[in-house]
C-alpha positions as CSV (number, residue, x, y, z in Angstrom):
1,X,-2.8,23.8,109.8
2,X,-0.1,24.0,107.0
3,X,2.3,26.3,107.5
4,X,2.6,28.9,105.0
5,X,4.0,32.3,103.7
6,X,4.4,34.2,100.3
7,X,8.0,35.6,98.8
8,X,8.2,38.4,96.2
9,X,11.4,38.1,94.6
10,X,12.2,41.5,92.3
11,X,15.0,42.4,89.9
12,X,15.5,45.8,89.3
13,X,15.8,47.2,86.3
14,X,15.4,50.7,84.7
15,X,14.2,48.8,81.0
16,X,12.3,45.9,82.2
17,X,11.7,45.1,86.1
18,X,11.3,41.5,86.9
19,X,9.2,39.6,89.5
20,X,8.4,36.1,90.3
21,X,6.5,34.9,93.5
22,X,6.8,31.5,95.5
23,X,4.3,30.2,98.0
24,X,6.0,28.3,100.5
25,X,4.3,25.8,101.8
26,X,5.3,23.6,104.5
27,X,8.6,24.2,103.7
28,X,8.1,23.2,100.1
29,X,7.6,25.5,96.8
30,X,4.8,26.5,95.2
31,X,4.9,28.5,91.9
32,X,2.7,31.7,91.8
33,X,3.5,34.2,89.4
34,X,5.7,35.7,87.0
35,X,5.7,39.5,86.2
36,X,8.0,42.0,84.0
37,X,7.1,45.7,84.2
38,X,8.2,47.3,80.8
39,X,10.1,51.0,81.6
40,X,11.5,51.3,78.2
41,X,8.3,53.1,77.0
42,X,8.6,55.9,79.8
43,X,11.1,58.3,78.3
44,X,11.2,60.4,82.2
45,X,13.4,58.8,85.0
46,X,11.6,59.9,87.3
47,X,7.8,59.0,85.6
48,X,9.9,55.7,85.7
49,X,10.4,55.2,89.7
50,X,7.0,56.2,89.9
51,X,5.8,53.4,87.7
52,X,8.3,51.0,89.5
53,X,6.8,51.9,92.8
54,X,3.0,52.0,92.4
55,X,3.5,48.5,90.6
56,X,5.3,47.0,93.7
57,X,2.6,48.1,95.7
58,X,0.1,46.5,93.4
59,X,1.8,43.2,93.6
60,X,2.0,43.6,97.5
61,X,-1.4,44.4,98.4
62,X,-2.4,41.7,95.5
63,X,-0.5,38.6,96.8
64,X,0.4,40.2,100.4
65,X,3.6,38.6,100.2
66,X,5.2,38.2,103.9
67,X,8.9,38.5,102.6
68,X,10.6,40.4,100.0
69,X,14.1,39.5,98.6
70,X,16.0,42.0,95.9
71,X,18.7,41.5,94.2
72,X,21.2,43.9,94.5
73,X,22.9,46.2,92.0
74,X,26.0,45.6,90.3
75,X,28.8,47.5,90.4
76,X,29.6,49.1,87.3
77,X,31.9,51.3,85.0
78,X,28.8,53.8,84.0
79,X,28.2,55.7,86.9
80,X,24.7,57.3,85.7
81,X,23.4,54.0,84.7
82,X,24.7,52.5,88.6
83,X,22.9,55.5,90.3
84,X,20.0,54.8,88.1
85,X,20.1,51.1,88.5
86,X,20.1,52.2,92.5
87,X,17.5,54.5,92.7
88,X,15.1,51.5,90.8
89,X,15.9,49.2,93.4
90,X,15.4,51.6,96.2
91,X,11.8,52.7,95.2
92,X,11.0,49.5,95.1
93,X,12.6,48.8,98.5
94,X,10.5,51.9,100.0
95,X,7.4,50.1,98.5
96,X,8.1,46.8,101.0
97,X,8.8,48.9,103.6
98,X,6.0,51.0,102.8
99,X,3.8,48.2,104.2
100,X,6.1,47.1,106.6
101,X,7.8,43.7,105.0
102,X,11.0,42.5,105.6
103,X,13.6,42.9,102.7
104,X,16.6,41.0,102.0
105,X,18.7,41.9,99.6
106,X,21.1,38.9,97.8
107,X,24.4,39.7,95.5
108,X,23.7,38.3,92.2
109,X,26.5,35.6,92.5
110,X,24.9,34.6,95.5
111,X,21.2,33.7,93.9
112,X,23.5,32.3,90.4
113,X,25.1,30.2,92.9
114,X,21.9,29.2,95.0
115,X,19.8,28.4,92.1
116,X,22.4,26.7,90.0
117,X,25.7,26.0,92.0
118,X,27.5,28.4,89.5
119,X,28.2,32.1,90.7
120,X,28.8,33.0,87.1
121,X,25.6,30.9,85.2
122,X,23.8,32.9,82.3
123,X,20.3,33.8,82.7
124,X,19.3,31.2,80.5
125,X,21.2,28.6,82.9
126,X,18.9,30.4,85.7
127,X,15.9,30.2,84.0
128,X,16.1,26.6,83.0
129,X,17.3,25.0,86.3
130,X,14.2,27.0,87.0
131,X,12.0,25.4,84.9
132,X,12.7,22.4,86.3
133,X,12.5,23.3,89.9
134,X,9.0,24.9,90.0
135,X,8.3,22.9,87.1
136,X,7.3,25.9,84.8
137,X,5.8,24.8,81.3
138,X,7.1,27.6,79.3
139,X,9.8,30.3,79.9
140,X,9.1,33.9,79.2
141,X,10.5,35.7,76.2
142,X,12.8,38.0,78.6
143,X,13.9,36.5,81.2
144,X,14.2,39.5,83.8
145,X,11.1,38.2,85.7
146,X,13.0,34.7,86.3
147,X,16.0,36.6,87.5
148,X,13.0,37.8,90.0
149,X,11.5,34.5,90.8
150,X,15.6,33.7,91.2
151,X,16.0,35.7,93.9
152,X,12.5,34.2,95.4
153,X,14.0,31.0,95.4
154,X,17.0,32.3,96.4
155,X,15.6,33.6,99.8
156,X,13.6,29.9,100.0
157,X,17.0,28.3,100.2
158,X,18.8,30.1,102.2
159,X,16.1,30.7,105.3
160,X,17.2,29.8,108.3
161,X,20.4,30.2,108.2
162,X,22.8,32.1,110.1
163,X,24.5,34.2,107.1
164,X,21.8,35.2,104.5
165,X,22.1,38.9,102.7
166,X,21.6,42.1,104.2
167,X,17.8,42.0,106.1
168,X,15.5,45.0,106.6
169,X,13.1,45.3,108.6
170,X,11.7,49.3,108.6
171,X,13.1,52.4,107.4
172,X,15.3,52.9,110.3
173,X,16.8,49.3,110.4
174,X,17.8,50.5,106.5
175,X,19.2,53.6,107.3
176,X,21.2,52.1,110.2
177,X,22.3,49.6,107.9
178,X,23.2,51.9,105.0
179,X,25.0,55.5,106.5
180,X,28.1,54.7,104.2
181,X,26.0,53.9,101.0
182,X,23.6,56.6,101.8
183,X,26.9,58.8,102.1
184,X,28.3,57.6,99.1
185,X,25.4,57.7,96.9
186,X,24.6,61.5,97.8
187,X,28.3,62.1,97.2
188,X,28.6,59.9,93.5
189,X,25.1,62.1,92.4
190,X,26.5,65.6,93.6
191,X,30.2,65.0,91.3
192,X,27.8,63.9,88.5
193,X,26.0,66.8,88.6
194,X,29.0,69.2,89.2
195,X,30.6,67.4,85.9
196,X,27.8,67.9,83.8
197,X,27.3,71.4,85.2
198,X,31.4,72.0,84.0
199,X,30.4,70.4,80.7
200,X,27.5,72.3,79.8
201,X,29.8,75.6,80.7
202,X,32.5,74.1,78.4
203,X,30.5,73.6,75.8
């Protein structure tokens, strides 16, 4: 009996959420899917996460995929748009663990470099090395659900060995994993809020 298992690979987003899904097969790849989710019509954050999360689930009891690897947020100079960036990825992380799948969550150098042998490849470079891997006919017009798929392929590559990303297995395996970012996070949201509380008295 072939041996066999599903990866959902997601790129989080608060405009357009990507995801692409592999069936491994015998230790080979199969394309499945490609997926965007369009946020950019949702004008509310927060109707936003919702959207982001009922969609995961869709896609998980759909495909029942039996891994899910994310990539991770990047570090930027716009705190709101790196706390909103953070709160995309972890509704959709609650989603996986929602129904109890394993998460594994890859640095975007790390799936560049995977998929292309270039930390610092454009998304085009991604999406065409792509192409040619899963041989795909046609790429999509945006190109967040390859960045998706990337991470997919990603977590394909790099199975079974010793030093992958950061794993998850169940809430508490996150939490255990996370105190410092958890800490970090409440602290970054409650000096946002305090500045914007001084601004709006300012003003």
């Amino acid at each position: 009996m072939a041996n066999e298992r599903i990866i959902l690979g997601i790129d989080p987003g608060t405009t357009i959420m990507g995801f692409g899904l592999i069936k491994v097969v015998n230790k080979k790849m199969e394309f499945v899917q490609l997926n965007e989710l369009i946020l950019s019509k949702y004008d509310n954050h927060y109707q936003k996460l919702r959207v982001i999360f009922e969609r995961t689930i869709e896609l998980i009891d759909t495909h029942n995929p039996d891994e899910i690897a994310i990539e991770a947020p990047f570090f930027g100079k716009n705190v709101q748009s790196m706390l909103k960036l953070g709160r995309a990825q972890g509704v959709a992380m609650a989603a996986g663990l929602s129904r109890d799948i394993p998460i594994t969550e890859y640095e975007p150098k790390k799936i560049k470099m995977a998929i292309t042998g270039n930390g610092n490849a454009s998304k085009e470079q991604v999406a065409k090395m792509l192409q040619q891997l899963l041989g795909l006919k046609e790429l999509p017009k945006n190109l967040d659900s390859t960045d998706g798929l990337a991470a997919a392929v990603c977590h394909f590559f790099n199975s079974g060995r010793v030093e992958i990303g950061k794993s998850y297995t169940g809430w508490d395996a996150f939490v255990k994993q996370n105190e410092s970012r958890i800490k970090n996070s409440f602290q970054s949201q409650f000096s946002v809020s305090v500045l914007q509380t001084a601004t709006a008295t300012v003003y």
